[in-house]
KOLTOR-699718 format. One line per 4 residues: number of its first residue (from 1); for each residue x, z, y of N, C-alpha, C. Coordinates in nm, 4 decimals. Layout:
<rs>
NUM) X/Z/Y/X/Z/Y/X/Z/Y; ...
</rs>
This chain:
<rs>
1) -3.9495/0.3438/2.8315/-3.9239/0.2570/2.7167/-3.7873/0.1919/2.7328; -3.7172/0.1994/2.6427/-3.5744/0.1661/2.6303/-3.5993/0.0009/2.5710; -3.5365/-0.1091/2.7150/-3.5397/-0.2150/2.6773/-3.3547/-0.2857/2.5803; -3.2972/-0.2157/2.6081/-3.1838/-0.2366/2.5505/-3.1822/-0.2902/2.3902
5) -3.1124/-0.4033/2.3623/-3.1467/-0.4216/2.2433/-3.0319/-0.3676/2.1605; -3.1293/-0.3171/2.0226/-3.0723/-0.2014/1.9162/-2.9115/-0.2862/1.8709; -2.8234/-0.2134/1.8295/-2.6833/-0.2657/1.7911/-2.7062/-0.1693/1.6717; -2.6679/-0.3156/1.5895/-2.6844/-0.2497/1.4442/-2.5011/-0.2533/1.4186
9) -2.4669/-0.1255/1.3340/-2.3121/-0.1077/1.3065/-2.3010/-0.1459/1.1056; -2.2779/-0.1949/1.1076/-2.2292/-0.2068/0.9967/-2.0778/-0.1834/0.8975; -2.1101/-0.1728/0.7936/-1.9900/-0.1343/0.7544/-1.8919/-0.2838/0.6585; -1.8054/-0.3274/0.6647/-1.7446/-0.4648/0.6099/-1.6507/-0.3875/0.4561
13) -1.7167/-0.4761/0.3929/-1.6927/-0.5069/0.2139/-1.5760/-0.6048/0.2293; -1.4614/-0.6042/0.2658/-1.3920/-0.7139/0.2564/-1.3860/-0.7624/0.1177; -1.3087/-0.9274/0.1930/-1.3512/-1.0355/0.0430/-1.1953/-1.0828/0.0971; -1.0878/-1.0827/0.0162/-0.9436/-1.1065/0.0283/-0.9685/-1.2490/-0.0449
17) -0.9060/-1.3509/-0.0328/-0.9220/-1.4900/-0.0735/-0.8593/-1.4511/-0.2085; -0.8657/-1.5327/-0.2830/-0.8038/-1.5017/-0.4220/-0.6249/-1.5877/-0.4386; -0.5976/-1.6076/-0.3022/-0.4587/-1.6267/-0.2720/-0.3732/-1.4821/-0.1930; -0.4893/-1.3706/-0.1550/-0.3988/-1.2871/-0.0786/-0.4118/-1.1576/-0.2031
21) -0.2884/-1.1402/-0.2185/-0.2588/-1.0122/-0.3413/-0.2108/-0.9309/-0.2707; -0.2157/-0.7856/-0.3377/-0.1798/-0.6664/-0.2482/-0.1057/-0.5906/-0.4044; -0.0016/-0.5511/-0.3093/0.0747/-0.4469/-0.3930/0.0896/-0.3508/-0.3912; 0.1332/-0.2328/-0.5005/0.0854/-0.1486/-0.5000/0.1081/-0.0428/-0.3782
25) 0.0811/0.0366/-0.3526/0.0983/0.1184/-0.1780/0.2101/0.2319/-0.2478; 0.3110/0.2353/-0.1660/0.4197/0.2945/-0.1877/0.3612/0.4532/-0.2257; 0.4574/0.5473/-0.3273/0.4372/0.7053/-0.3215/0.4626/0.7606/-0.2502; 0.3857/0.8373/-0.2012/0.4012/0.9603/-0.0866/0.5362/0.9661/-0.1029
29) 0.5906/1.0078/0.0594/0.7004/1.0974/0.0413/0.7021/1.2129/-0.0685; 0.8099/1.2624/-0.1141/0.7655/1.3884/-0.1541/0.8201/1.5502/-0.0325; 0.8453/1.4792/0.1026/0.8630/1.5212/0.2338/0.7514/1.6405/0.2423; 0.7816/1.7773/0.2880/0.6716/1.8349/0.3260/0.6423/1.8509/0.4778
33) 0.7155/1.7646/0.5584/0.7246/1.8125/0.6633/0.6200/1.6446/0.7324; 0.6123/1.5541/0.6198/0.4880/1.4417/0.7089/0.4466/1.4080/0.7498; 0.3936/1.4108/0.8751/0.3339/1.3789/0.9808/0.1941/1.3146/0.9045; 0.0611/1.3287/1.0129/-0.0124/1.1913/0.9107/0.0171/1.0838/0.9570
37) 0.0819/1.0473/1.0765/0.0856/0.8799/1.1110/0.2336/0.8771/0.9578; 0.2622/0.9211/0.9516/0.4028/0.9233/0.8170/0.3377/0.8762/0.6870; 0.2413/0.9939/0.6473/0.1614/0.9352/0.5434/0.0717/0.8247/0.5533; 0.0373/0.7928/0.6169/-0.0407/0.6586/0.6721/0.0488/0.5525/0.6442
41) 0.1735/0.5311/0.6773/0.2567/0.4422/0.6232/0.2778/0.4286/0.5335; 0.2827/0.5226/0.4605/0.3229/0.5276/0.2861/0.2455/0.4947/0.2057; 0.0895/0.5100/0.2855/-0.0351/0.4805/0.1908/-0.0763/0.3104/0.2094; -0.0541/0.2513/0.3260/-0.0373/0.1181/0.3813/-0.0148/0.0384/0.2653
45) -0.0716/-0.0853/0.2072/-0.0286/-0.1997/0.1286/0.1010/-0.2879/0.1627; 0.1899/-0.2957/0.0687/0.2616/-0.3736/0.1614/0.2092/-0.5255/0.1313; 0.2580/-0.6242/0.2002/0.2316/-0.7792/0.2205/0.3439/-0.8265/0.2651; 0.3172/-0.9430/0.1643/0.4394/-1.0543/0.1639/0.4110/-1.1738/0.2329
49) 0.5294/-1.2584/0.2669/0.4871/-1.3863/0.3053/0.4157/-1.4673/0.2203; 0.4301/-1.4393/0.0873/0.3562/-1.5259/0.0224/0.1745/-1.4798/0.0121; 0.1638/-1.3954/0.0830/0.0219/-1.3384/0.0837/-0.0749/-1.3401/0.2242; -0.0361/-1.4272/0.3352/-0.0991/-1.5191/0.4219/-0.2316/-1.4679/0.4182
53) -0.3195/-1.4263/0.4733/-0.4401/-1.4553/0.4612/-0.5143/-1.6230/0.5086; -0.6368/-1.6321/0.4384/-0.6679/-1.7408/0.4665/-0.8042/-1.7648/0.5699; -0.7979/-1.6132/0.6452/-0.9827/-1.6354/0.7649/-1.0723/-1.6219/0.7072; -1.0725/-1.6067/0.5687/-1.2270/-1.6319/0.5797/-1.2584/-1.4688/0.5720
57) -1.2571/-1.3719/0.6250/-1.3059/-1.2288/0.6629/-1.3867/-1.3012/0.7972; -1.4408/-1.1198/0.7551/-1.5208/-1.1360/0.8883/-1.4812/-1.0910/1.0422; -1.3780/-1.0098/1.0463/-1.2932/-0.9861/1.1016/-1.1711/-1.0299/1.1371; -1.0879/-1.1471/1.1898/-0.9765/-1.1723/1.2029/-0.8776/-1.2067/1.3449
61) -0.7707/-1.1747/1.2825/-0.6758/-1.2109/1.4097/-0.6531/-1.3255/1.4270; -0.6292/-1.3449/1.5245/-0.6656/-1.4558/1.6435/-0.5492/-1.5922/1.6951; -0.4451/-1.4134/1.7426/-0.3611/-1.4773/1.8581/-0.2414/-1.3282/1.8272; -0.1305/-1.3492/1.8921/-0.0575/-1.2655/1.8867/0.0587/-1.3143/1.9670
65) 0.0811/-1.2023/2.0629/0.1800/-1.2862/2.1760/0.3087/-1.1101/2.1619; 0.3980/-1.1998/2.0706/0.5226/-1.1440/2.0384/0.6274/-1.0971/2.1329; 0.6923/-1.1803/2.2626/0.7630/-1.2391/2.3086/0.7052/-1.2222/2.4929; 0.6882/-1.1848/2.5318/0.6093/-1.2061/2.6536/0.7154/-1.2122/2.7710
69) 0.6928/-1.2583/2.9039/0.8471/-1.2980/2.9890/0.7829/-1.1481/3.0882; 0.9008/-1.1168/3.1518/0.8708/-1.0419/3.3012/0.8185/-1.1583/3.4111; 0.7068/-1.1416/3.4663/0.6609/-1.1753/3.5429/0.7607/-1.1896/3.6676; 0.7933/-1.3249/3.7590/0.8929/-1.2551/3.8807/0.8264/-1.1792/3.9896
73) 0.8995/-1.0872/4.0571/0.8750/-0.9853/4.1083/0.7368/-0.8984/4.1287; 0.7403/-0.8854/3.9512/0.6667/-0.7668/3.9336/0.7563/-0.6371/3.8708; 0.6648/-0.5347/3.9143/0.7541/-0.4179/3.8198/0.7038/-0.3397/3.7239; 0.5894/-0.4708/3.6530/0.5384/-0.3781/3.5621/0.6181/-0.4399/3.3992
77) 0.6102/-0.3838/3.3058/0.6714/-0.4284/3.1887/0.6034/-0.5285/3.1029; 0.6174/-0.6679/3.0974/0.5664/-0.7506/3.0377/0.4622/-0.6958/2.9009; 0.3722/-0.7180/2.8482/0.2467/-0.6972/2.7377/0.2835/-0.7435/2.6144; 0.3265/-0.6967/2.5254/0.2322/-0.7513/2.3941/0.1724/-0.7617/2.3319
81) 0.0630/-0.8197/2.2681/-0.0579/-0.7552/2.2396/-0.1059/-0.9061/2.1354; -0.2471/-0.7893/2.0555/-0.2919/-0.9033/1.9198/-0.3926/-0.8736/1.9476; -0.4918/-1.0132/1.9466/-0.6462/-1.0577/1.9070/-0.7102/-1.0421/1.8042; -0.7763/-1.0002/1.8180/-0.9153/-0.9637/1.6886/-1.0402/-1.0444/1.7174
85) -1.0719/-1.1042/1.6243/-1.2019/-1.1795/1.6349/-1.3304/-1.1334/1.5633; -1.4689/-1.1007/1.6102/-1.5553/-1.1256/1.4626/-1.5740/-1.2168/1.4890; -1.5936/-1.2924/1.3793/-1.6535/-1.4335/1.3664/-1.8307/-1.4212/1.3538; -1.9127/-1.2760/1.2653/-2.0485/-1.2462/1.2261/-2.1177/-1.2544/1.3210
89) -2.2594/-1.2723/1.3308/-2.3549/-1.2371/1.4154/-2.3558/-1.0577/1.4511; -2.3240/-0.9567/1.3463/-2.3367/-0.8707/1.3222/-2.1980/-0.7670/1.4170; -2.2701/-0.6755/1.5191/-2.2010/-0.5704/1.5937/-2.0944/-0.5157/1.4213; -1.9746/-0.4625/1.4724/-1.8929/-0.4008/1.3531/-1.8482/-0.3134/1.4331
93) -1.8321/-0.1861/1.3285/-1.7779/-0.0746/1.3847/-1.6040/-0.0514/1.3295; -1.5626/-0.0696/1.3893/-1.4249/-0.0862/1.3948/-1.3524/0.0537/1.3880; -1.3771/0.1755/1.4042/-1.3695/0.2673/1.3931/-1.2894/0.3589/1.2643; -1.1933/0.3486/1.2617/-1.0851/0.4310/1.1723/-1.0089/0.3213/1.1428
97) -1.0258/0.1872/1.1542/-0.9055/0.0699/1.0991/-0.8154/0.0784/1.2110; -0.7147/-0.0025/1.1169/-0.5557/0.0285/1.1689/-0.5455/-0.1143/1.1685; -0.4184/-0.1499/1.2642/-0.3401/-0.2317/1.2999/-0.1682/-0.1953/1.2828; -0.1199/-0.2882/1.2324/-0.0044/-0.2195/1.2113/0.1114/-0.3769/1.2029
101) 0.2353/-0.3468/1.1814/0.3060/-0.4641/1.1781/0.3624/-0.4313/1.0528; 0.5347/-0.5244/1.0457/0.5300/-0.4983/0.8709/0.6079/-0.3873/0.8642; 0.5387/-0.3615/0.7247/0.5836/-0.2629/0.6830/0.7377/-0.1568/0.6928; 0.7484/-0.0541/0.7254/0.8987/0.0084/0.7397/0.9122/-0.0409/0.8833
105) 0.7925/-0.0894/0.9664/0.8333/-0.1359/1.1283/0.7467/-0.0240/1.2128; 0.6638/-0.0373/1.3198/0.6088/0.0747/1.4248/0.5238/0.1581/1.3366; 0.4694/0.2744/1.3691/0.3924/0.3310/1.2840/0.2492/0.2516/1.2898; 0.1479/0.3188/1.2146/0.0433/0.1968/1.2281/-0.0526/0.2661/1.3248
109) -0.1406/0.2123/1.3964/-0.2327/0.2400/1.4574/-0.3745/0.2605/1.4038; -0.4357/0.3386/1.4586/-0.5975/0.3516/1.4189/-0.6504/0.3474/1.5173; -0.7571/0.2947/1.5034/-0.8542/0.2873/1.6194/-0.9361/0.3998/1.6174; -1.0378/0.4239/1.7387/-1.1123/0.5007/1.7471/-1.1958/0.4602/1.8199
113) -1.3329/0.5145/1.7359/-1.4610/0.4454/1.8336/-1.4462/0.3081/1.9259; -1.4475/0.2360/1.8428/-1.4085/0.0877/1.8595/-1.5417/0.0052/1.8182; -1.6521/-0.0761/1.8725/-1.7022/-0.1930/1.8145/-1.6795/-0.2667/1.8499; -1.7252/-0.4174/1.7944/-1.6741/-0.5286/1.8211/-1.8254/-0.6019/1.8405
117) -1.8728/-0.6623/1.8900/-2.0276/-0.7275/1.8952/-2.0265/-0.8745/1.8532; -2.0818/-0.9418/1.8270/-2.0646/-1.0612/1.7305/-1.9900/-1.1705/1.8236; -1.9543/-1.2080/1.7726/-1.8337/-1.3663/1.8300/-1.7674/-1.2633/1.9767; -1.7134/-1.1782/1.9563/-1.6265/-1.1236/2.0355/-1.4801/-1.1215/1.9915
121) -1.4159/-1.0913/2.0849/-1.2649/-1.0621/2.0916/-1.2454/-0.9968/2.1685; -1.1170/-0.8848/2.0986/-1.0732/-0.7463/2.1498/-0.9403/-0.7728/2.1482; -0.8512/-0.7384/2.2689/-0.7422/-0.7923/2.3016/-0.6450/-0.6153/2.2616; -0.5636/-0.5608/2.1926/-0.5031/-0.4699/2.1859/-0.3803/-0.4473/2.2112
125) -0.3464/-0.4134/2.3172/-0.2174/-0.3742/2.3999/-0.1167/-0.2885/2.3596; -0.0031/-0.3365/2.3511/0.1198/-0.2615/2.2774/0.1193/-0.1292/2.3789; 0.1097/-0.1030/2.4780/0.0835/-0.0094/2.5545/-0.0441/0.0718/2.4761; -0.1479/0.0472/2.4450/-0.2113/0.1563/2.3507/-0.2002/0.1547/2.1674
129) -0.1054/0.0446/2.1560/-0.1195/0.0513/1.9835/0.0114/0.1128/1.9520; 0.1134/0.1225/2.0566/0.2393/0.1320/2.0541/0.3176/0.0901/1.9716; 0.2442/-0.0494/1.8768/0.2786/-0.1120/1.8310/0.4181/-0.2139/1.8857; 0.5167/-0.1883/1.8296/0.6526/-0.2723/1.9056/0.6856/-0.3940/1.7632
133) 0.6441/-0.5429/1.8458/0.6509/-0.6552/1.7251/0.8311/-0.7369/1.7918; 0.8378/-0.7327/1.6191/0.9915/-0.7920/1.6385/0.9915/-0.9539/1.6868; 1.0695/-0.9980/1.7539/1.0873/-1.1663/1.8305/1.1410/-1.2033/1.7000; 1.2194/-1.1632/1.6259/1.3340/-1.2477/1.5415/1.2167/-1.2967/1.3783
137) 1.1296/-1.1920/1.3448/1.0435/-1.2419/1.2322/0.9536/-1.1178/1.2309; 0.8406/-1.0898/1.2275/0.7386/-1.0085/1.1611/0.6164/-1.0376/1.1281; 0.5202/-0.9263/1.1212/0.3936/-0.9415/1.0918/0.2946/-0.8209/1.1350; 0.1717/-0.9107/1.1419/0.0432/-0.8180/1.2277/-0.0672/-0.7918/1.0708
141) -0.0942/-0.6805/1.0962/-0.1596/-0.6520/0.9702/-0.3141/-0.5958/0.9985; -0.3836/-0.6300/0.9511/-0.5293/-0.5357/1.0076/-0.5959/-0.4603/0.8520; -0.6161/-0.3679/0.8766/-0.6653/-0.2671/0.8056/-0.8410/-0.2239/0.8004; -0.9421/-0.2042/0.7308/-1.0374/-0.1188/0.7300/-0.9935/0.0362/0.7214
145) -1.1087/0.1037/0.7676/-1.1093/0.2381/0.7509/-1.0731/0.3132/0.5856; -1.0936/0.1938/0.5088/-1.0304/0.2221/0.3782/-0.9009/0.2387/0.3098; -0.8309/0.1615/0.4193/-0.7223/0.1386/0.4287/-0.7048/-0.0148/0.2752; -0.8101/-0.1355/0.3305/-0.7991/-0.2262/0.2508/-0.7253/-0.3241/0.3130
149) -0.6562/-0.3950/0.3070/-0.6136/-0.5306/0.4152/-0.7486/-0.6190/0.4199; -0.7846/-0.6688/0.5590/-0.8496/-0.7142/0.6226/-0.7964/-0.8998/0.6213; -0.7042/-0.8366/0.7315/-0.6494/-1.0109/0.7004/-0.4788/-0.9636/0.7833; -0.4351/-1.0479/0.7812/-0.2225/-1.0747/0.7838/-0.2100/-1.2073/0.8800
153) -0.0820/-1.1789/0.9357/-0.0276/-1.3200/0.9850/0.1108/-1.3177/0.9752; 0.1904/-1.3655/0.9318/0.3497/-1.3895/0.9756/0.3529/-1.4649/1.0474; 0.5066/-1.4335/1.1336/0.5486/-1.5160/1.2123/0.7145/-1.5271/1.2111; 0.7678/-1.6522/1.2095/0.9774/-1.6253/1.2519/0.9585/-1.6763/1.3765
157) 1.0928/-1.5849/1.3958/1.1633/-1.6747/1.5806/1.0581/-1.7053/1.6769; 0.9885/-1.5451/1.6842/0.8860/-1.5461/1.8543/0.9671/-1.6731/1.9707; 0.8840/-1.7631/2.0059/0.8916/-1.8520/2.1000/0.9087/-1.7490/2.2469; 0.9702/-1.7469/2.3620/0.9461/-1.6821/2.4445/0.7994/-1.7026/2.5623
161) 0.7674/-1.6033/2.5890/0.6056/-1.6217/2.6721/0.5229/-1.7239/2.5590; 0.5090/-1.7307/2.4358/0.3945/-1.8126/2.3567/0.2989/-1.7756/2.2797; 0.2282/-1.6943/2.2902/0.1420/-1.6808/2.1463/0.1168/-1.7723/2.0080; 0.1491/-1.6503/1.9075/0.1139/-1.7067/1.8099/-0.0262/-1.7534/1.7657
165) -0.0990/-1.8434/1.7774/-0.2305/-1.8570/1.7428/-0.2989/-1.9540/1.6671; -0.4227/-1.8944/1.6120/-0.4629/-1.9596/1.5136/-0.5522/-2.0755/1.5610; -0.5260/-2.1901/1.5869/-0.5605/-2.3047/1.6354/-0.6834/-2.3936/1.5341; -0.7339/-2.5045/1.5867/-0.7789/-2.5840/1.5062/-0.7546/-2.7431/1.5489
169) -0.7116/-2.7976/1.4170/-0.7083/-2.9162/1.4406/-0.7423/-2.9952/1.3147; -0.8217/-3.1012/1.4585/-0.8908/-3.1717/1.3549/-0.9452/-3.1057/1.2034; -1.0507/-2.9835/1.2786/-1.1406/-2.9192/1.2011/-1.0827/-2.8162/1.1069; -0.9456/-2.8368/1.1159/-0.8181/-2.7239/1.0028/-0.7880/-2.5864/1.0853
173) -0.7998/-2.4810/1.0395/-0.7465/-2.4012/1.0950/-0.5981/-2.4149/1.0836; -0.4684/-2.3630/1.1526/-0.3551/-2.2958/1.1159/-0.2963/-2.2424/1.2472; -0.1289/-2.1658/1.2353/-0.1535/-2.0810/1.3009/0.0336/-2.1777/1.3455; 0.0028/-2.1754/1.5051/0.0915/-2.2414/1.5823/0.1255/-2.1977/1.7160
177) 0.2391/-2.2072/1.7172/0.3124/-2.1550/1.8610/0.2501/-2.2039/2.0215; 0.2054/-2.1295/2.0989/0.1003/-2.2167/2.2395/0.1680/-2.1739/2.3398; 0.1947/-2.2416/2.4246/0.2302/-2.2273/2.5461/0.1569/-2.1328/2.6668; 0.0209/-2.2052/2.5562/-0.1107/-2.1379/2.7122/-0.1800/-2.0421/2.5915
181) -0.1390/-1.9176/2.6574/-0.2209/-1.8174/2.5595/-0.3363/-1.8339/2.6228; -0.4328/-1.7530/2.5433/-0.5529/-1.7050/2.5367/-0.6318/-1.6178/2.5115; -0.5615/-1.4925/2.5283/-0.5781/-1.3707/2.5399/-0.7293/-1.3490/2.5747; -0.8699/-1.2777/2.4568/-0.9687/-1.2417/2.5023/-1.0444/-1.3996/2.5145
185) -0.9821/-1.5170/2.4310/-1.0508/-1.6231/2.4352/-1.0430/-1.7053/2.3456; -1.1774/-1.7658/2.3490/-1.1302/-1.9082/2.2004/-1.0242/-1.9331/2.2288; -0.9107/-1.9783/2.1009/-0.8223/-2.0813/2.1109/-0.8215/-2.2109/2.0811; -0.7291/-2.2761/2.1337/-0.7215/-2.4552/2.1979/-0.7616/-2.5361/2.0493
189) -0.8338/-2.6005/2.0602/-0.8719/-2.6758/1.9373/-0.8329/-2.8044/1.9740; -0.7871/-2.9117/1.8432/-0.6881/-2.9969/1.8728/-0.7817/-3.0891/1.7996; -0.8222/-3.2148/1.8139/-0.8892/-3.3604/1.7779/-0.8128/-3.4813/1.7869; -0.7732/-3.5429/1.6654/-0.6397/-3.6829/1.6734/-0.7499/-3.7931/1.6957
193) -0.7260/-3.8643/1.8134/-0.7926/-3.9500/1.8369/-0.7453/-4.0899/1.7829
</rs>
């Protein structure tokens, strides 16, 4: 008898706040030579700064550490890498969504055979997304297997060694520069006494 308890996968209906608009997804090349990570870009929504997401998915990013220092005397190449949160009770199968930055920047990533189990976080390494995020201004984008936007973050002028993260204070979410990342963990919640 299999005591393991059942993981239910579900599939996410995203709900875009009625502040995040999406425009229309660029036309194919008319290139015959395409690649699909090529067409994957072309089919991508683009997003503006004025189109922020606002969290309330069930799926969202977290944290995002742009900027990372070389460690002293190590010789491995400093990390960059973005947080994914579910917030649901509910296991999600993460499986064909993409991660990507902005638009006309790294190609986008897809996942594969990916879940996420409820109030987890999945830490994704520029070393497997080969995602390369710009210090001077960009953006982290998350995708369904539909290729719907999920949820967005901008950021200008990566802080060096800081993650970008989505904090709380005094019960507000927003999204602020940290000293002490938190990679694979709640982030620092702030209370004005």
């Amino acid at each position: 008898e299999d005591n393991e308890a059942e993981i239910k996968n579900i599939t996410i209906s995203p709900k875009l706040s009625t502040s995040t608009k999406l425009s229309k997804p660029k036309a194919a090349s008319k290139k015959t030579t395409n690649t699909k990570k090529e067409n994957l870009v072309d089919e991508l929504a683009e997003f503006g700064p004025d189109q922020v997401s606002t969290g309330n998915q069930s799926i969202i990013i977290t944290e995002v550490m742009p900027a990372p220092l070389k460690l002293a005397n190590s010789k491995e190449k400093p990390q960059e890498w973005i947080e994914i949160y579910n917030q649901t009770d509910q296991t999600i199968d993460l499986t064909n969504w993409i991660i990507d930055d902005s638009n006309g920047g790294s190609k986008p990533h897809r996942l594969s055979q990916q879940l996420i189990a409820p109030h987890q976080y999945i830490l994704l390494n520029a070393s497997d997304t080969k995602l390369n995020l710009n210090n001077s201004a960009d953006q982290v984008r998350l995708f369904d297997a539909d290729k719907n936007l999920i949820d967005a973050v901008e950021y200008q002028e990566a802080e060096k060694n800081s993650s970008y993260s989505l904090i709380t204070i005094d019960g507000n979410s927003e999204w602020n520069w940290q000293k002490t990342p938190t990679p694979g963990q709640a982030n620092i919640s702030y209370i004005s006494l």
